[in-house]
C-alpha positions in Angstrom: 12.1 12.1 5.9 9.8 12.6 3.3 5.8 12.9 3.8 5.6 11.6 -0.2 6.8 8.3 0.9 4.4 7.9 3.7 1.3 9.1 1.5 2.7 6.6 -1.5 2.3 3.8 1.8 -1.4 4.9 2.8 -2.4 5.0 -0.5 -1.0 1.4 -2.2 -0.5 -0.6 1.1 -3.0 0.2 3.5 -5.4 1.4 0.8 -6.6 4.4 2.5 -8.6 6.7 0.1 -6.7 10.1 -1.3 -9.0 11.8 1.2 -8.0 10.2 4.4 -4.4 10.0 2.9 -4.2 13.6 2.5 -5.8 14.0 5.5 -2.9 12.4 7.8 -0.3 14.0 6.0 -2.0 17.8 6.7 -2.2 16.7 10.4 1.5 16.2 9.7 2.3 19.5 8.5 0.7 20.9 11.0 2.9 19.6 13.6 5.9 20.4 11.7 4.9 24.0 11.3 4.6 24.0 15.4 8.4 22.7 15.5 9.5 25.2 12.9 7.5 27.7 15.0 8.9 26.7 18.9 11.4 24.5 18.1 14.2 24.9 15.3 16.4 22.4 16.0 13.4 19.5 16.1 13.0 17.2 13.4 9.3 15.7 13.1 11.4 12.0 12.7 13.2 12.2 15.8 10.9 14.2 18.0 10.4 13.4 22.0 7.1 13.3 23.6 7.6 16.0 26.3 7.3 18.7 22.7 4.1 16.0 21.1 2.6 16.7 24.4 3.5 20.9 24.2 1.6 20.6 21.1 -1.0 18.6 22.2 -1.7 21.6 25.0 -1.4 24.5 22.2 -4.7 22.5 20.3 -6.6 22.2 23.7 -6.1 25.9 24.7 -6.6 26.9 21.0 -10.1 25.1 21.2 -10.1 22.0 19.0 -12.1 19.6 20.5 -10.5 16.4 21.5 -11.6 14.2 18.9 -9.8 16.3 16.2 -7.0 16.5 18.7 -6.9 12.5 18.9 -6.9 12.5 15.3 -4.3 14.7 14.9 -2.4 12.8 17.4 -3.4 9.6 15.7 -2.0 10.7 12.0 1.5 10.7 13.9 1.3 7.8 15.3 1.0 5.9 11.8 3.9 8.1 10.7 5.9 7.4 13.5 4.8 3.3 12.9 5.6 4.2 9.6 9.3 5.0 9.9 9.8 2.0 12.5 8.5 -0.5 9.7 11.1 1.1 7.3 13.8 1.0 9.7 13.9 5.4 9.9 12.8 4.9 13.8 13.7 3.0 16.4 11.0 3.6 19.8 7.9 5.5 18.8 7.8 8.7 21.3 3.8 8.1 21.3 4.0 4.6 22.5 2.7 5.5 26.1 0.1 8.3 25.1 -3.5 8.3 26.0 -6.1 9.8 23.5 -7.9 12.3 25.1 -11.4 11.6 26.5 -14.5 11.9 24.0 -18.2 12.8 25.4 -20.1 10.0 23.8 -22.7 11.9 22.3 -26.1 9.9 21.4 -27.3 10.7 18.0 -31.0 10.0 17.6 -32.0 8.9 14.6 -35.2 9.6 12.5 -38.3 8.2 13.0 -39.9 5.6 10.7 -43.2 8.4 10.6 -40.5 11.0 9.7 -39.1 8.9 7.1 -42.7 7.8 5.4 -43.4 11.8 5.4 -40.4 12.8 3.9 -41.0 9.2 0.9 -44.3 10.6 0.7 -42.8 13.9 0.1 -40.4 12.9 -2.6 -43.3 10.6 -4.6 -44.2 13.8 -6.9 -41.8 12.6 -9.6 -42.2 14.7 -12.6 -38.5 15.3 -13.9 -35.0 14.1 -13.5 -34.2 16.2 -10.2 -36.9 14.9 -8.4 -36.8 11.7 -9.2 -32.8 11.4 -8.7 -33.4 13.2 -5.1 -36.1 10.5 -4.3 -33.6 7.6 -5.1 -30.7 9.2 -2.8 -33.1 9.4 -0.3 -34.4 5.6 -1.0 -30.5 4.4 -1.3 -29.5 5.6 2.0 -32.2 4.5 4.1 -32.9 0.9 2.1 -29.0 0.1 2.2 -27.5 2.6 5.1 -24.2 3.2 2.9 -22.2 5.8 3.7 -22.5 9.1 2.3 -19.0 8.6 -0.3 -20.1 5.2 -0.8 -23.4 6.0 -2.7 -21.5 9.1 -4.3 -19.5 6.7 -6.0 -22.2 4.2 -6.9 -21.5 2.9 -10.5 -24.1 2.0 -12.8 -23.0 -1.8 -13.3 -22.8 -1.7 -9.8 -26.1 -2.8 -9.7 -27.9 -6.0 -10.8 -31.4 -6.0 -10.9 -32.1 -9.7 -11.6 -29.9 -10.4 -8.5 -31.2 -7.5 -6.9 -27.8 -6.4 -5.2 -26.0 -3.0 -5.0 -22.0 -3.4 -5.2 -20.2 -0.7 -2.7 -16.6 0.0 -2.3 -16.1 0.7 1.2 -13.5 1.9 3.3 -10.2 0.5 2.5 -11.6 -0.3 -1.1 -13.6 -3.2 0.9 -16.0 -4.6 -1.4 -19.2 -5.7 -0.3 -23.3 -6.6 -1.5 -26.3 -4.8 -0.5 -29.8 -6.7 -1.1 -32.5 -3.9 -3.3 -35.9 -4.3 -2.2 -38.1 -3.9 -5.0 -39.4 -0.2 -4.7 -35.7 0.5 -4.7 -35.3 -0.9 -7.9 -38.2 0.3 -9.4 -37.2 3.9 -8.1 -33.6 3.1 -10.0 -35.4 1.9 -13.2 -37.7 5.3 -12.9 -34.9 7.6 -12.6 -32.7 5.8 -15.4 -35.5 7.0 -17.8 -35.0 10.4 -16.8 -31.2 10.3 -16.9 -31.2 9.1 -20.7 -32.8 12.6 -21.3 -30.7 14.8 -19.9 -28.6 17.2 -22.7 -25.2 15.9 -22.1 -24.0 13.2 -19.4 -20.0 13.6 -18.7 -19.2 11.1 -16.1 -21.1 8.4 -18.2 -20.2 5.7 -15.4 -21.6 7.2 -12.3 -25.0 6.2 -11.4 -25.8 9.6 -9.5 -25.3 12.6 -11.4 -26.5 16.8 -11.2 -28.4 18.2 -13.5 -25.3 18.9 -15.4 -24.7 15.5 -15.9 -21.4 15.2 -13.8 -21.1 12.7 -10.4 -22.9 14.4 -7.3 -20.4 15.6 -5.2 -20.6 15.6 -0.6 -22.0 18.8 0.2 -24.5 18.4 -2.9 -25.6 15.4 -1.1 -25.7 16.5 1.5 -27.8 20.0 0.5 -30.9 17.3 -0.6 -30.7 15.4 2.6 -30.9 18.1 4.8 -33.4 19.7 2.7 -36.1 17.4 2.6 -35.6 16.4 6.3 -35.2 19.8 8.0 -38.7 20.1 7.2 -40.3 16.6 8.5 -38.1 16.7 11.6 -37.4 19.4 14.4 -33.6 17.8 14.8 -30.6 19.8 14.8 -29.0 17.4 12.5 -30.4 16.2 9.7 -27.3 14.5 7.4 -27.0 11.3 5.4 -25.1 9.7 8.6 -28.3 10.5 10.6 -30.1 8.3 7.6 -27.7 5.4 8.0 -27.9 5.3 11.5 -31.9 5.2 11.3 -31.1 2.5 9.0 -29.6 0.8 11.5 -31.4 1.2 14.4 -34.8 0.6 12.6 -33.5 -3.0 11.3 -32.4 -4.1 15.0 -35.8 -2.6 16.2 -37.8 -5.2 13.8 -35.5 -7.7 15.2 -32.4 -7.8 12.7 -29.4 -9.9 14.0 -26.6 -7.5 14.8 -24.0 -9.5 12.8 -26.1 -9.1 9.8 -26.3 -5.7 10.3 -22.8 -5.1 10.9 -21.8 -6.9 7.6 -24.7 -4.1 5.7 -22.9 -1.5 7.5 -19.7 -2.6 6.2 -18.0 -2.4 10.0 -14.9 -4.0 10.7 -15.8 -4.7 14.2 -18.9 -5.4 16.1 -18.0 -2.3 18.4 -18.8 0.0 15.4 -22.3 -1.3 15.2 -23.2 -1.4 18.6 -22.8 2.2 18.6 -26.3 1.8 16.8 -28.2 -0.3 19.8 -28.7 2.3 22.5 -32.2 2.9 20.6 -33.0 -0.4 20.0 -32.6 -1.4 23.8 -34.7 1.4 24.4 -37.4 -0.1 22.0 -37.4 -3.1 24.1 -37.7 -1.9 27.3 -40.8 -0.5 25.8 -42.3 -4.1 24.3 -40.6 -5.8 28.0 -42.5 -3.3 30.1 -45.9 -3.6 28.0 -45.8 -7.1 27.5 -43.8 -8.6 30.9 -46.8 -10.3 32.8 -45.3 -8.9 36.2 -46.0 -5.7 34.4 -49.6 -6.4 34.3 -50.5 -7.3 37.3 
């Protein structure tokens, strides 16, 4: 069976990006190269489990953590659903499997006194770098989009009488971000300094380098961790760690976790509770200060 007609289904029916598309089908080849490897006669169609799980024990040994493993392992299991919705398979041999247990790790995210330094930081605006490095910084924590999501920002995704930013999320999900005013004075500031760069290529992006093409993940990236490695001591300073200081600090101030779910752009509620560990912490805090058994 060919992998072309699998990608062709991520990509037009279940709307997965080209990323995550080619993504799965690499996980694929991967397994095939192990049955060309160990197994000749195998056909990655028709496979059992007893070889899924040989493989499965040749990516423990070889180190991969088990959240890449489960991925792996995940990527065939849409194939295999794949060929059962086509009629190419009859029992899927992963049916009965068990992903592989994850360490919940618990990322902590910035501080709001880490956040004003690193604002104050960026409010020297004197050219079109800084001022496009302030409003990525601005974006992320005033709208908590994800890191692909502000890359592919468009400029008439955004309407400042209505004061709403327009994201394509996962699955090509549409949804509307409110702008708080600095935000869109910070977008107005750095449109004035984009009309006078030399030459603009990718004319409909709102975010672009110097060059005047679309910023690009690692680029992204590069600034975020720059400008926080220096107000914070944590090991990880990414654009995730910005969303999910996003999120935490709205449900500290009180934010309804629905609402914040629906910013977020999560399918389910189990996604965004991920983000509450710090916010019950916060009020264990207010209960223990405040509780009048606490006082006594």
């Amino acid at each position: 069976m060919s992998l072309e007609k699998f990608s062709d289904y991520l990509l037009l029916e279940k709307k997965y990006s080209v990323h995550t598309a080619t993504a799965y089908i690499k996980d694929l080849e991967s397994f095939q190269r192990f049955l060309d490897n160990d197994y000749n006669d195998e056909s990655i169609g028709v496979v059992r489990y007893n070889i899924i799980r040989q493989w499965i024990v040749g990516l423990v040994n070889s180190g991969i953590t088990n959240r890449s493993i489960n991925r792996k392992v995940s990527s065939l299991n849409s194939y295999y659903k794949f060929l059962i919705k086509i009629d190419d398979l009859k029992l899927n041999p992963l049916k009965g499997h068990k992903a592989l247990k994850i360490e919940k790790k618990i990322q902590i995210p910035f501080s709001q006194k880490e956040l004003s330094n690193v604002l104050k930081a960026l409010n020297d605006v004197k050219d079109f770098e800084s001022s496009r490095n302030k409003l990525i910084v601005e974006l992320f924590y005033a709208t908590g989009i994800r890191r692909a999501e502000l890359i592919d920002i468009k400029v008439k995704d955004i309407d400042s009488n209505k004061k709403t930013l327009k994201v394509l999320g996962k699955r090509n999900k549409e949804r509307y971000i409110p702008l708080i005013p600095s935000v869109i004075e910070t977008i107005n500031s750095y449109k004035e300094y984009k009309s006078g760069l030399a030459e603009i290529k990718d004319k409909d992006y709102l975010l672009l380098t110097n060059k005047g093409v679309k910023v690009y993940e690692t680029f992204v990236y590069r600034i975020i961790n720059k400008y926080f490695s220096e107000a914070s001591s944590k090991l990880k300073c990414s654009p995730h760690v910005l969303r999910h200081s996003f999120a935490t600090h709205l449900l500290n101030e009180g934010a309804d976790i629905n609402s914040v779910k629906e910013l977020l752009g999560h399918s389910s509620l189990a996604a965004t509770q991920v983000y509450t560990h710090n916010s019950i912490a916060e009020l264990k805090k207010v209960h223990a200060k405040a509780h009048p058994r606490n006082n006594n």
